[in-house]
Backbone of each chain as ProteinMPNN parsed JSONL, in Angstrom:
{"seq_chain_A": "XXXXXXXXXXXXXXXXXXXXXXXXXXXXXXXXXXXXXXXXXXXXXXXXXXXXXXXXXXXXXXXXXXXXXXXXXXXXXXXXXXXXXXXXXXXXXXXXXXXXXXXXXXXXXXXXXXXXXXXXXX", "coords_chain_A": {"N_chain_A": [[-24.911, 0.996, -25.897], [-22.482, 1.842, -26.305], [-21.667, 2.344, -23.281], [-22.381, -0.14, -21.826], [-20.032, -1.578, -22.848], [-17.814, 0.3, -21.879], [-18.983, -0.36, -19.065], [-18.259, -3.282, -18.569], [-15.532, -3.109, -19.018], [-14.616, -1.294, -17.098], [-15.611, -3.197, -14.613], [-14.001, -5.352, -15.053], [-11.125, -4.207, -14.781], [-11.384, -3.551, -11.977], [-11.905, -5.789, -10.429], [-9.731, -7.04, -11.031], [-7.895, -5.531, -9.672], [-8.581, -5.581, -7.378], [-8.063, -8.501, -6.96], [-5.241, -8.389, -7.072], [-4.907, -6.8, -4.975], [-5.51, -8.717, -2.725], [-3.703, -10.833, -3.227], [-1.425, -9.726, -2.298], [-1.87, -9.433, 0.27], [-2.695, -11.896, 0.673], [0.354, -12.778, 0.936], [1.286, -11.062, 2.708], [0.339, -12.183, 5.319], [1.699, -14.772, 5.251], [4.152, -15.307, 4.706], [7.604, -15.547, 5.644], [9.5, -13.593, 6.545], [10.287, -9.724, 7.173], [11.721, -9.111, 4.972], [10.517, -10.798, 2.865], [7.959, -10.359, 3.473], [8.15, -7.751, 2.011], [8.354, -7.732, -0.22], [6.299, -9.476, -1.379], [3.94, -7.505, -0.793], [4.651, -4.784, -1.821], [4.687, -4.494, -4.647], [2.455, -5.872, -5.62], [0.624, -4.019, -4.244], [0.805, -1.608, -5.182], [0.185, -2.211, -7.98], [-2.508, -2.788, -7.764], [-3.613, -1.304, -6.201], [-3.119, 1.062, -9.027], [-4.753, -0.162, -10.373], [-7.137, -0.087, -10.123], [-8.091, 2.286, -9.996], [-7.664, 3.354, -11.841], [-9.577, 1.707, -13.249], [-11.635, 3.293, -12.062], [-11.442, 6.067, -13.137], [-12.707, 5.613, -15.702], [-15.322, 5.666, -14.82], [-16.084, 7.908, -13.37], [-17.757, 10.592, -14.09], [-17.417, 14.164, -15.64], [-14.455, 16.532, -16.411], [-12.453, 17.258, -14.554], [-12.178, 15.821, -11.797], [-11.604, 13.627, -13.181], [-8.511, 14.44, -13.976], [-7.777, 14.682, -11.212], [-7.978, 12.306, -10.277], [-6.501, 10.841, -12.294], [-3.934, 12.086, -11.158], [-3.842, 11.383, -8.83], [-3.396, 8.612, -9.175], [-0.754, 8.586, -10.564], [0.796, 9.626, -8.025], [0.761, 7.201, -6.361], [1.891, 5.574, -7.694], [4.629, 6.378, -8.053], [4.974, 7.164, -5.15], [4.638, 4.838, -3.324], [6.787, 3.041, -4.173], [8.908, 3.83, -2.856], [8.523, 4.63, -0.877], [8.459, 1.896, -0.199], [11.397, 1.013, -0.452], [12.559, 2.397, 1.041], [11.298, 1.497, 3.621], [12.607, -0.933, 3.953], [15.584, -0.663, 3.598], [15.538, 0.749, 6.41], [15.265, -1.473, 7.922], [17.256, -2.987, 7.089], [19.48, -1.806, 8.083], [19.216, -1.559, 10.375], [19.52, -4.462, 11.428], [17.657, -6.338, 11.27], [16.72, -9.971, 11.447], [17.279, -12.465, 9.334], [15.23, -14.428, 7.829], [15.288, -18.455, 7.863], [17.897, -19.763, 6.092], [18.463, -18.321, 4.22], [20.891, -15.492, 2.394], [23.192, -12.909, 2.114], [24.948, -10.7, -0.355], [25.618, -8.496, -1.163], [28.377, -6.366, 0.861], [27.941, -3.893, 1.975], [27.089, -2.07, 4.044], [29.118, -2.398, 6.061], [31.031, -1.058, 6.819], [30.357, 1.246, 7.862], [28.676, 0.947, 10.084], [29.21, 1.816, 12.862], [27.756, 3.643, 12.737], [25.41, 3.893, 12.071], [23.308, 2.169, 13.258], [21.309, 0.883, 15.538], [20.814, -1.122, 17.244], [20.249, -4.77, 18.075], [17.016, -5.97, 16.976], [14.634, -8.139, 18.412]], "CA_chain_A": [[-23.929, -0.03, -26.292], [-21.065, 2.001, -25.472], [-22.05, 2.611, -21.882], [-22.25, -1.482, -21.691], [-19.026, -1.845, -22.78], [-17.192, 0.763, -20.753], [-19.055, -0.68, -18.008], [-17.078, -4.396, -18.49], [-14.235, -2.857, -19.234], [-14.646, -0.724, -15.725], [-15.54, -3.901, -13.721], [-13.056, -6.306, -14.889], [-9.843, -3.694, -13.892], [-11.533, -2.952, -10.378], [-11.775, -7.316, -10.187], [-8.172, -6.843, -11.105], [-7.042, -4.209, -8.54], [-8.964, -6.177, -5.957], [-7.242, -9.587, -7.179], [-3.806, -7.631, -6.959], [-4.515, -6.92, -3.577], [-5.534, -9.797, -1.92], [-2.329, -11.563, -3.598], [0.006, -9.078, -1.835], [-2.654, -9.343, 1.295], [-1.831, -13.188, 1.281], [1.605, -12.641, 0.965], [1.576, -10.336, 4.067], [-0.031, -12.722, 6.34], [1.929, -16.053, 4.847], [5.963, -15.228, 4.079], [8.111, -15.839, 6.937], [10.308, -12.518, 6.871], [10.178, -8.692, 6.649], [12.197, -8.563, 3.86], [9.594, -11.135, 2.156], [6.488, -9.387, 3.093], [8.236, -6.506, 1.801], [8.373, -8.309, -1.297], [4.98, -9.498, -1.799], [3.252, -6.276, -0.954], [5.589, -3.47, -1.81], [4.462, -4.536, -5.576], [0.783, -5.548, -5.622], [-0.016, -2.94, -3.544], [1.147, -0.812, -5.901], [-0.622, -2.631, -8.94], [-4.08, -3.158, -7.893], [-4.648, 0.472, -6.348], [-3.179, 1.757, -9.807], [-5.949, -1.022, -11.702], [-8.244, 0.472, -9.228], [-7.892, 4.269, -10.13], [-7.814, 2.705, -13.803], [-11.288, 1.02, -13.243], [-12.796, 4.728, -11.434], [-11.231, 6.611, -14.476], [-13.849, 5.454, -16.735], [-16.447, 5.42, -13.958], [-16.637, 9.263, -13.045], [-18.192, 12.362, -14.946], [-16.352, 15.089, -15.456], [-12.744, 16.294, -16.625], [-11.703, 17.64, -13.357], [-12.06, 14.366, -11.643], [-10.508, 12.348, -14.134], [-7.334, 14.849, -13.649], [-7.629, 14.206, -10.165], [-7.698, 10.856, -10.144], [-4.782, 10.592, -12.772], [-2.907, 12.52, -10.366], [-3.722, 10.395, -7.309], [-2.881, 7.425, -9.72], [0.71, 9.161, -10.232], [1.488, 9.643, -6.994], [0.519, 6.003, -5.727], [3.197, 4.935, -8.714], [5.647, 7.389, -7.106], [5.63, 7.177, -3.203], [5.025, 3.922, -2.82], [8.111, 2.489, -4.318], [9.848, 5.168, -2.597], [7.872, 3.701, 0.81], [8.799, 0.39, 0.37], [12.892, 0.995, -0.398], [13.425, 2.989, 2.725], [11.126, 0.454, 4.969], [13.623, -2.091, 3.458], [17.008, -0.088, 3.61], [15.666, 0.831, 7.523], [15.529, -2.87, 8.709], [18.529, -4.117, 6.895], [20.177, -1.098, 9.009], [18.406, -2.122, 11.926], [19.809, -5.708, 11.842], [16.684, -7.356, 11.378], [16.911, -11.225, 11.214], [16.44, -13.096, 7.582], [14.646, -16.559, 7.79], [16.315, -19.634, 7.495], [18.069, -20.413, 5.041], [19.076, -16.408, 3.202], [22.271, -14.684, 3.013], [23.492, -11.536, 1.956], [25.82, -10.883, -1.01], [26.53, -7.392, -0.798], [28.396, -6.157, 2.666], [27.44, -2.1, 1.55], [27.018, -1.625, 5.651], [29.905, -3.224, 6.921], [32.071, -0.551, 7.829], [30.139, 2.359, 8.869], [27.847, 0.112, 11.101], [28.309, 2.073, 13.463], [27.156, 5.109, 13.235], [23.621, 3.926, 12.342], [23.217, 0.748, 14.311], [20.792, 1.419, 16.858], [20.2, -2.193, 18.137], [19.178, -5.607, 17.317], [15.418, -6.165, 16.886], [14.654, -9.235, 18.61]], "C_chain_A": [[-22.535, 0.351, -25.815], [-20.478, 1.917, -24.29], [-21.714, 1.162, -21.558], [-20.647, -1.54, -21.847], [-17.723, -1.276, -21.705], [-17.639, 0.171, -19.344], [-18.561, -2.03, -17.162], [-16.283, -4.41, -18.423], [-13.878, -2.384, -17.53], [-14.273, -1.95, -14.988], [-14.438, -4.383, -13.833], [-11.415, -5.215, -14.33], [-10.535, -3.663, -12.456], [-11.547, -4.664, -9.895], [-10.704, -7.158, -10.344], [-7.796, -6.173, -9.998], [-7.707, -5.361, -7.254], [-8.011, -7.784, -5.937], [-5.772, -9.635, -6.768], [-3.707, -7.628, -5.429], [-4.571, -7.519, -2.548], [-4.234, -10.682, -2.333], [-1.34, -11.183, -2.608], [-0.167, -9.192, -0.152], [-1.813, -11.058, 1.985], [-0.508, -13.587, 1.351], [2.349, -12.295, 2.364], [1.652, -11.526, 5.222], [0.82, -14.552, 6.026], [3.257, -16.306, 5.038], [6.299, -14.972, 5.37], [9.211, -14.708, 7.057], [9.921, -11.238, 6.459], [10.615, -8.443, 5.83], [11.175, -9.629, 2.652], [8.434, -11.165, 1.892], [7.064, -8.034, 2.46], [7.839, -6.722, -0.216], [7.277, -8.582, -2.542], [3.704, -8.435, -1.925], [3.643, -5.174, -1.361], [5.015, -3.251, -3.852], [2.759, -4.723, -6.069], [0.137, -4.744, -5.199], [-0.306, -1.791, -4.468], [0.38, -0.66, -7.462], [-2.145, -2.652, -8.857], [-4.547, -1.717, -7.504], [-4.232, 1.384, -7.355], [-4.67, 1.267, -10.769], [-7.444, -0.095, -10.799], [-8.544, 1.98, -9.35], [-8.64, 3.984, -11.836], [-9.329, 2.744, -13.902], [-11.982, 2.809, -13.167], [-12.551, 5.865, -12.436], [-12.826, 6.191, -15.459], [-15.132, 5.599, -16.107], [-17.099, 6.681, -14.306], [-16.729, 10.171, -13.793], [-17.124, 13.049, -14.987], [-14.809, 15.408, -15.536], [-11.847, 16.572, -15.335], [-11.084, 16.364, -12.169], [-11.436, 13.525, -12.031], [-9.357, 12.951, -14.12], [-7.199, 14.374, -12.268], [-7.722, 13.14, -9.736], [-6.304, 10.261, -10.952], [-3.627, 10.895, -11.739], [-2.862, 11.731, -9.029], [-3.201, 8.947, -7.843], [-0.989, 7.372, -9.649], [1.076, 8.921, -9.349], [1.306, 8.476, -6.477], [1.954, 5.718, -6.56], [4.501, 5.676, -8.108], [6.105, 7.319, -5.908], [5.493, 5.762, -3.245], [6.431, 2.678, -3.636], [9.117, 2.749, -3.481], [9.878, 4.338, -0.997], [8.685, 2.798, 1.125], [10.239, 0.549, -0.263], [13.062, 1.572, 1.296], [12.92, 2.102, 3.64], [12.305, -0.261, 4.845], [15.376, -1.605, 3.835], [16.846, 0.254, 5.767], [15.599, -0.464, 9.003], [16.439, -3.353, 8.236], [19.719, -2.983, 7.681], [19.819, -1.282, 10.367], [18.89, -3.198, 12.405], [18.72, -6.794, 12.477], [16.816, -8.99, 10.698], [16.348, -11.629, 10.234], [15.536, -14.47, 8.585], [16.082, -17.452, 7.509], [16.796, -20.083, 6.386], [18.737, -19.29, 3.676], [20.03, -16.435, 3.763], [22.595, -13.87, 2.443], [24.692, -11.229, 0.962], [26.638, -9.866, -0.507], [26.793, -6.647, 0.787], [28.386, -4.126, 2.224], [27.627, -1.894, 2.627], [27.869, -1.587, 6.33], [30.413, -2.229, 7.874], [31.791, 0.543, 8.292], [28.893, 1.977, 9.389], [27.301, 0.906, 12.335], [27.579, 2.878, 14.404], [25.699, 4.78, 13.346], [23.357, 2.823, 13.0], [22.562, 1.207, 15.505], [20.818, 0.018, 18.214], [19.86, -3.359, 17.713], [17.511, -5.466, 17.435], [15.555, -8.259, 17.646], [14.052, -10.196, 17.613]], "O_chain_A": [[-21.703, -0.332, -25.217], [-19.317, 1.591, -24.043], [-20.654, 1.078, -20.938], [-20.022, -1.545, -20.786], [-16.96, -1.951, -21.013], [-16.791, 0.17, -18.452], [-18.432, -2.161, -15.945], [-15.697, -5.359, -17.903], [-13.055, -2.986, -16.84], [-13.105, -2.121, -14.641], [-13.62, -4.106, -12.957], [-10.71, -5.701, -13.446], [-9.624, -3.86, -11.652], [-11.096, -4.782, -8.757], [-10.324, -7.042, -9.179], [-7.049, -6.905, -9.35], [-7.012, -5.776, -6.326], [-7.362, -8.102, -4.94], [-5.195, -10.599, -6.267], [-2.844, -8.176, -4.743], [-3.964, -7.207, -1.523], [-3.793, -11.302, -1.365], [-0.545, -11.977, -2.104], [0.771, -9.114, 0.642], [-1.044, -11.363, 2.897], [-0.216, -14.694, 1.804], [3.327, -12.776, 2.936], [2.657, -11.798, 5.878], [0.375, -15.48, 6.701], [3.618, -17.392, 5.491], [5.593, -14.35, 6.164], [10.019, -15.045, 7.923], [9.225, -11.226, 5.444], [10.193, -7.372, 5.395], [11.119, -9.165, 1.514], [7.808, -11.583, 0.918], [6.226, -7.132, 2.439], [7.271, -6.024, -1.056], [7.208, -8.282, -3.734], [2.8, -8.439, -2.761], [2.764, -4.32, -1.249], [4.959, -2.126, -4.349], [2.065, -3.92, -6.692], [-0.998, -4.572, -5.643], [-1.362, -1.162, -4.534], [0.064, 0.386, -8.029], [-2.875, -2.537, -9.842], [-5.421, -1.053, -8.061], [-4.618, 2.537, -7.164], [-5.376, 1.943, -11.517], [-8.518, 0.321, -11.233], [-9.312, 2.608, -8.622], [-9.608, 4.295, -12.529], [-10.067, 3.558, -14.459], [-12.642, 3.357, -14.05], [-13.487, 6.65, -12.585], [-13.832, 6.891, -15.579], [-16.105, 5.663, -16.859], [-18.073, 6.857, -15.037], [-15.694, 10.657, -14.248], [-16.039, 12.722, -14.505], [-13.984, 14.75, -14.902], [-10.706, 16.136, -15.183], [-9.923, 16.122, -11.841], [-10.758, 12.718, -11.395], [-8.542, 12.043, -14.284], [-6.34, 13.5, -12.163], [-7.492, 13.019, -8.533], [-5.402, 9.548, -10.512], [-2.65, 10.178, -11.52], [-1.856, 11.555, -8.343], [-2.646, 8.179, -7.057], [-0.223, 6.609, -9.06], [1.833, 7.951, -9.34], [2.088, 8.58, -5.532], [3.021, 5.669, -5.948], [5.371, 4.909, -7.693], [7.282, 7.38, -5.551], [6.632, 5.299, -3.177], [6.632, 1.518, -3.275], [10.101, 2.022, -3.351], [10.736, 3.768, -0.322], [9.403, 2.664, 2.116], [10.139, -0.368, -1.078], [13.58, 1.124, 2.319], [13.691, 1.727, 4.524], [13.089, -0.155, 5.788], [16.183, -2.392, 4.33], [17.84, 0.039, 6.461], [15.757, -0.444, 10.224], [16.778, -4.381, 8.822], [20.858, -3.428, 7.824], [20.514, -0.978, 11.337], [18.894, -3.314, 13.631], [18.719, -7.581, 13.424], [17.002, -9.121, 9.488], [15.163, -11.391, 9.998], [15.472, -15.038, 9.675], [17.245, -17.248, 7.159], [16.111, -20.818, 5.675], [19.272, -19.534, 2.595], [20.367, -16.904, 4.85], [21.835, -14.083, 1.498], [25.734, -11.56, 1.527], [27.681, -9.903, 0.147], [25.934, -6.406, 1.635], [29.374, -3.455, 2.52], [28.694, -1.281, 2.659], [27.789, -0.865, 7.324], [30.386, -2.26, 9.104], [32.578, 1.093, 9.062], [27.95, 2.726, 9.131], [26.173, 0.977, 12.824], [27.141, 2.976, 15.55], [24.924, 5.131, 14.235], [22.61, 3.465, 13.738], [23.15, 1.836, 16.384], [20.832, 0.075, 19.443], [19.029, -3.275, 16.809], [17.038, -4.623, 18.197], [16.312, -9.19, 17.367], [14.073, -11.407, 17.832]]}, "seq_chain_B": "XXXXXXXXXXXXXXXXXXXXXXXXXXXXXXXXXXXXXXXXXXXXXXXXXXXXXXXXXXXXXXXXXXXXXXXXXXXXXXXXXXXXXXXX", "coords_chain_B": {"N_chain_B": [[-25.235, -3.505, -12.497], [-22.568, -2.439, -11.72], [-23.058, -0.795, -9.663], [-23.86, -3.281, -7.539], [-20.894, -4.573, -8.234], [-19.172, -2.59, -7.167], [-20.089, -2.526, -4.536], [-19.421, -5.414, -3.843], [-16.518, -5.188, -4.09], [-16.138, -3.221, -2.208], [-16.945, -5.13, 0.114], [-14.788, -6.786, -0.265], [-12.351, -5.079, 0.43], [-12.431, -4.462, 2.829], [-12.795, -7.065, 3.985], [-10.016, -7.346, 3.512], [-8.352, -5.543, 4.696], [-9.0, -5.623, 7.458], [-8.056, -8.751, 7.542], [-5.233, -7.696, 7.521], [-4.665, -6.154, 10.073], [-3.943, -8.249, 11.199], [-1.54, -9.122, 11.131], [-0.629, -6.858, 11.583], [-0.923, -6.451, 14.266], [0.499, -8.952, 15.298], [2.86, -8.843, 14.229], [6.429, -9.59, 14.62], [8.794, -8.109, 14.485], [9.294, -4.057, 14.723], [9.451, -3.118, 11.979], [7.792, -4.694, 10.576], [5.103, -3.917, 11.297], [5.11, -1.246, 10.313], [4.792, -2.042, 7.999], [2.157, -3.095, 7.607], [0.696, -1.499, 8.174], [0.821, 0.399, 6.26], [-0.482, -0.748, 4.13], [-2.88, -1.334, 5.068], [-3.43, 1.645, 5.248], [-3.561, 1.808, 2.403], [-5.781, 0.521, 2.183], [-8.079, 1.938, 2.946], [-7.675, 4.24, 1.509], [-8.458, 3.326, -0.994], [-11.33, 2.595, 0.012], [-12.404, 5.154, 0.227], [-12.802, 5.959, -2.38], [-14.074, 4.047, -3.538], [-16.51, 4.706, -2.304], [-17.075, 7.649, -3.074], [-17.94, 7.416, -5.912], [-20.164, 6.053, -5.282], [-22.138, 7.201, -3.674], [-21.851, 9.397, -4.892], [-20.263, 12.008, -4.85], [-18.047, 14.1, -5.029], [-16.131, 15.225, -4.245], [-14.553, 14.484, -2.088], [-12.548, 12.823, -3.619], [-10.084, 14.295, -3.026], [-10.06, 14.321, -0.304], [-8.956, 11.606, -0.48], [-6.702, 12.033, -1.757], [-4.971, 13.942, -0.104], [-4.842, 12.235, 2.452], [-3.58, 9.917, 1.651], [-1.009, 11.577, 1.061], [-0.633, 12.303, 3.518], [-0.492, 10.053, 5.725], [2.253, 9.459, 3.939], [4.221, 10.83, 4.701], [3.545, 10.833, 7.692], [4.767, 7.813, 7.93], [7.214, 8.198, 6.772], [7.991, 9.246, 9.124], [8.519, 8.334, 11.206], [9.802, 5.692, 10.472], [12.001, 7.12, 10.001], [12.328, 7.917, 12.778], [12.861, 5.498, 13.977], [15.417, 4.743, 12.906], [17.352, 6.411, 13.618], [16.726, 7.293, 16.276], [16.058, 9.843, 16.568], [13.898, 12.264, 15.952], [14.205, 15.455, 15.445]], "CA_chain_B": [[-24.171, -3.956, -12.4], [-21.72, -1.519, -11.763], [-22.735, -1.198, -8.411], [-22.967, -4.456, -6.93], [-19.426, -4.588, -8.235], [-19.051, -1.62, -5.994], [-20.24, -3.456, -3.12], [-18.67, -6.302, -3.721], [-15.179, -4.689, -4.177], [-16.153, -2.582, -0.565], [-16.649, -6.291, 1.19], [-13.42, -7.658, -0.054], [-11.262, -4.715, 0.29], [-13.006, -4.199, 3.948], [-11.67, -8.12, 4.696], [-7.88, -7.067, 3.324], [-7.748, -4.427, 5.909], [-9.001, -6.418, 8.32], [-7.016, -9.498, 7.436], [-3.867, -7.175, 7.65], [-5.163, -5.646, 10.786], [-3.389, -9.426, 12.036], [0.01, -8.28, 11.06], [0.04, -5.068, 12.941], [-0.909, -6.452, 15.735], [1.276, -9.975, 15.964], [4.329, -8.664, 13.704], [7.837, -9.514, 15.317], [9.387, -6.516, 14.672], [8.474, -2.558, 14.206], [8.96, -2.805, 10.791], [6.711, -5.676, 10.008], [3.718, -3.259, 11.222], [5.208, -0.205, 9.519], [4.296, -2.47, 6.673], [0.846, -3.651, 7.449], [-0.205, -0.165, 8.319], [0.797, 0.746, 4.258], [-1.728, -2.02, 3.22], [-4.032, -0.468, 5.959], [-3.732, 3.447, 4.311], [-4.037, 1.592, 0.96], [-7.204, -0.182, 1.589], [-8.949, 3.331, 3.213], [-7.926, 4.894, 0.243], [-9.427, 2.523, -1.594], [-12.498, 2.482, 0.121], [-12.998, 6.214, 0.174], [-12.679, 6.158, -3.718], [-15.568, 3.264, -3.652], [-17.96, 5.712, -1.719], [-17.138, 8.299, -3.639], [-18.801, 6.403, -6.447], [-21.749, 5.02, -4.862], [-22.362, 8.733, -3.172], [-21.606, 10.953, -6.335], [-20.047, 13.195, -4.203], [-16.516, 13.64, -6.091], [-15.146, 16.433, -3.786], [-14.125, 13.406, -1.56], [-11.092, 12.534, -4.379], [-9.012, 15.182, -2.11], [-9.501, 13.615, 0.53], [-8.475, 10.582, -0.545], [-4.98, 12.229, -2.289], [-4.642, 14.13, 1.375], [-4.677, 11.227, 3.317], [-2.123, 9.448, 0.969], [0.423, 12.56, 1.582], [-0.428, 12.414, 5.247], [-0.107, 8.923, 5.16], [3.463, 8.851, 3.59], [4.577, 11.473, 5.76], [3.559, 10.228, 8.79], [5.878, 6.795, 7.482], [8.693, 8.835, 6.627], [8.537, 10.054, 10.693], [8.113, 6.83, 12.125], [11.223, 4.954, 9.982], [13.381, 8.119, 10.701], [12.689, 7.744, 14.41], [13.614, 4.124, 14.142], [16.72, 4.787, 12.304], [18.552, 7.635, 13.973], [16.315, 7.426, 17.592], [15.469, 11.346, 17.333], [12.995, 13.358, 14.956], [14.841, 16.081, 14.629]], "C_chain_B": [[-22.464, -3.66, -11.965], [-21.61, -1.211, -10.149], [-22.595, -2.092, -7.557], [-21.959, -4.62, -7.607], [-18.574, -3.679, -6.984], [-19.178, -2.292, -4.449], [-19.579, -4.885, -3.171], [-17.042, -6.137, -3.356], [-15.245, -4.012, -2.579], [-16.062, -3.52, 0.319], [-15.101, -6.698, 0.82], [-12.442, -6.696, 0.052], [-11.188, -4.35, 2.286], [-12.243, -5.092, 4.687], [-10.675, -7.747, 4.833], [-7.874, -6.234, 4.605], [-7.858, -5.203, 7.174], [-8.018, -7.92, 8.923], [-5.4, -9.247, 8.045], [-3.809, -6.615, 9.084], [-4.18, -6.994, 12.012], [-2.393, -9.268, 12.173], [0.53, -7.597, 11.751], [-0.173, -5.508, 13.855], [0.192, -7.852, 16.007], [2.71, -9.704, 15.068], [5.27, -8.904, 14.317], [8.041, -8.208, 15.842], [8.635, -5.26, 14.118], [8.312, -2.586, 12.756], [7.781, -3.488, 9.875], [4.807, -4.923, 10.519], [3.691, -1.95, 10.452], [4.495, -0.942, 7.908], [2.654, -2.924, 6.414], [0.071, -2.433, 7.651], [-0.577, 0.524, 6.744], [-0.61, -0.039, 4.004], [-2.596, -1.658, 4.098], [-4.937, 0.786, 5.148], [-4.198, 3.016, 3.249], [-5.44, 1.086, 0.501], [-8.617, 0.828, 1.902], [-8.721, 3.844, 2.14], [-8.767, 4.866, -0.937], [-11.03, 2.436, -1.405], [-13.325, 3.746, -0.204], [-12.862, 6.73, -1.175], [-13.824, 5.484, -4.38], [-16.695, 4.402, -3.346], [-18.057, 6.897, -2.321], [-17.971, 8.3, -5.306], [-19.815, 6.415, -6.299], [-22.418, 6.807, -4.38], [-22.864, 10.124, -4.677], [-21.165, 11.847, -5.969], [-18.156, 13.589, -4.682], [-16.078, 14.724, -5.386], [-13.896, 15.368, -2.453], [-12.444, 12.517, -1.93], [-9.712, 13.302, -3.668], [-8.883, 15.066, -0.992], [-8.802, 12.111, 0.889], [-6.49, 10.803, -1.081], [-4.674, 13.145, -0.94], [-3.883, 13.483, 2.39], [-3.401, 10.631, 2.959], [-1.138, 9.995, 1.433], [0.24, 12.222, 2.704], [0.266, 11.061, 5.723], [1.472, 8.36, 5.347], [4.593, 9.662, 4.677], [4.865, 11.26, 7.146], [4.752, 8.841, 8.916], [6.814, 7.211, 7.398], [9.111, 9.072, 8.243], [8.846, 8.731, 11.049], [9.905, 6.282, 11.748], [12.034, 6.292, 10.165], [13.822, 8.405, 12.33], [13.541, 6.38, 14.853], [14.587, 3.775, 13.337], [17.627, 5.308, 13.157], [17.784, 7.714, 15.713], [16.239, 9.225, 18.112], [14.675, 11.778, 15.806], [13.711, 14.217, 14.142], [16.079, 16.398, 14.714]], "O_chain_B": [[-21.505, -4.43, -11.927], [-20.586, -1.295, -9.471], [-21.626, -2.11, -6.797], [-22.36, -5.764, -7.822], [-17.688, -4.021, -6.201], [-18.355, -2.421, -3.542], [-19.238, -5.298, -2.063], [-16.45, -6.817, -2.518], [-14.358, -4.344, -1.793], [-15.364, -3.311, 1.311], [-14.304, -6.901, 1.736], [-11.347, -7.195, -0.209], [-10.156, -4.07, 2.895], [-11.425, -4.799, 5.56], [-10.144, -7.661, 5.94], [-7.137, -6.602, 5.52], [-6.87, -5.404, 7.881], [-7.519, -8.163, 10.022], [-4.647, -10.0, 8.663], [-2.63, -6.574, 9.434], [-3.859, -6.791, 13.183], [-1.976, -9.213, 13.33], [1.601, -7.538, 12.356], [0.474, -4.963, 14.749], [0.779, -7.755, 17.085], [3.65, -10.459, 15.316], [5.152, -8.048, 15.194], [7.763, -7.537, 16.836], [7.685, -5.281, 13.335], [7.273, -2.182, 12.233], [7.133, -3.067, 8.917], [3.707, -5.343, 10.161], [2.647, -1.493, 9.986], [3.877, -0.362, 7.016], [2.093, -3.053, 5.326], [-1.113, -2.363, 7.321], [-1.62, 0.947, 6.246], [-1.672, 0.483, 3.664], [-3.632, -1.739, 3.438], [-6.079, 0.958, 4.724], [-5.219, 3.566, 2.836], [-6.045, 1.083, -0.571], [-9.744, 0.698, 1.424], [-9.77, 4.019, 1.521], [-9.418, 5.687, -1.584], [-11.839, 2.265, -2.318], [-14.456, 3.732, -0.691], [-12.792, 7.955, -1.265], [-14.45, 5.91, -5.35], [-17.555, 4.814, -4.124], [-19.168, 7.413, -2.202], [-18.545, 9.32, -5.686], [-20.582, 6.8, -7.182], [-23.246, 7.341, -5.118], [-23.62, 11.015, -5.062], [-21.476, 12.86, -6.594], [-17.254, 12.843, -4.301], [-15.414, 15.42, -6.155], [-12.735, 15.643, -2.15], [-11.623, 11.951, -1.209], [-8.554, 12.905, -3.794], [-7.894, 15.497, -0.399], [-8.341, 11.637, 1.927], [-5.497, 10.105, -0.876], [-3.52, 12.795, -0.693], [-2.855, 13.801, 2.988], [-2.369, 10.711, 3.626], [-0.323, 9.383, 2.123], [1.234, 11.628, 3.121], [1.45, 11.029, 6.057], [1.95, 7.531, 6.121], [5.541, 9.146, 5.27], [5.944, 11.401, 7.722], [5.533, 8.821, 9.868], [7.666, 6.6, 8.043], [10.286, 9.091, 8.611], [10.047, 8.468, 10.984], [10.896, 6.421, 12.465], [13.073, 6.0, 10.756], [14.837, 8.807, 12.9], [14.449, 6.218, 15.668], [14.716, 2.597, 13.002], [18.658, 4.695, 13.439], [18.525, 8.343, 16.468], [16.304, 9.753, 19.222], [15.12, 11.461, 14.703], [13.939, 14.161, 12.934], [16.614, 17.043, 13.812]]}, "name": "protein", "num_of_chains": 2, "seq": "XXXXXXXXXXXXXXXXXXXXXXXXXXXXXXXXXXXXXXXXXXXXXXXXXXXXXXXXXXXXXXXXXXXXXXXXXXXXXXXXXXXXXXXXXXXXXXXXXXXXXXXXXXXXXXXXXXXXXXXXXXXXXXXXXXXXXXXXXXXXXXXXXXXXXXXXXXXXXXXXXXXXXXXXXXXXXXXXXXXXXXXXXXXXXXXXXXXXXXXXXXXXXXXXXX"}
């Protein structure tokens, strides 16, 4: 009985983590700028392979495992935030083009342009 | 039940990579594949956490937190080359 239950409980997060990541998946392939795929995946990505660790937590034997999977859970929560600021901070230094229709509040860049300024991006 | 979930979750995380696999290759710019490659690493990770599973072979979990570091590492080089145009 218990086994049953942990084993619903299992599926439905790993249906979650997979749900998570096709969201951020269709996001990728849909949103008309790098700063709005950064948007859509930089966060689901992040959610569904933690629901997904979640789910294999209850799956696997053993305490060693289940530390090592916490800890690979951690560090997903950790670098990839980390990931997706610097992609983001290295194209708005790059002078990568918004979509139509954005604009930019803060000028943070303006005036030492241009030391890091390598180039437009076409 | 537990495993066809397993296999089910291995076909659709198999598509995502694939799906994204469109990205990296027709992206505009560099960074728009720096980003589809992430959702690349993320869905190998993913997979080699499935097979680990289905296998029983749980020494496999280290190579899946490996890869990750290598992974982020490798990303960190890449966007520091295309920031500053040198390594080191």
């Amino acid at each position: 009985m218990i086994f049953l239950v942990r084993d619903i409980l299992a599926v439905l997060l790993l249906f979650g983590g997979l749900f998570f990541l096709s969201v951020g998946v269709i996001g990728l392939i849909r949103l008309p700028d790098v700063y709005n795929r950064l948007h859509a995946l930089g966060k689901c990505d992040t959610m569904g392979m933690g629901l997904i660790v979640l789910g294999l937590m209850l799956l696997i034997p053993g305490t060693t495992n289940v530390v090592k999977l916490a800890l690979l859970g951690a560090l997903t929560y950790t670098i990839n935030p980390v990931m997706t600021h610097i992609i983001t901070k290295t194209a708005y230094v790059r002078g990568t083009p918004m979509a139509e229709g954005s604009f930019v509040i803060s000028t943070y860049y303006e005036e030492d342009e241009g030391e890091f300024f390598m180039g437009e991006d076409e | 039940m537990v495993e066809m979930a397993m296999y089910i979750l291995a076909i659709g995380v198999g598509i995502l990579g694939l799906v994204s696999m469109i990205r990296a290759f027709a992206g505009p710019t560099a960074t728009d594949r720096i980003v589809a490659m992430n959702m690349i690493v993320t869905s190998v990770i993913v997979y080699i956490l499935i097979f680990v599973y289905l296998d029983a072979n749980y020494f496999f979990i280290d190579v899946a937190l490996l890869f990750m570091l290598a992974a982020f590492i490798v990303t960190l080089c890449v966007l520091k080359f295309l920031r500053e145009g040198r390594l080191l």
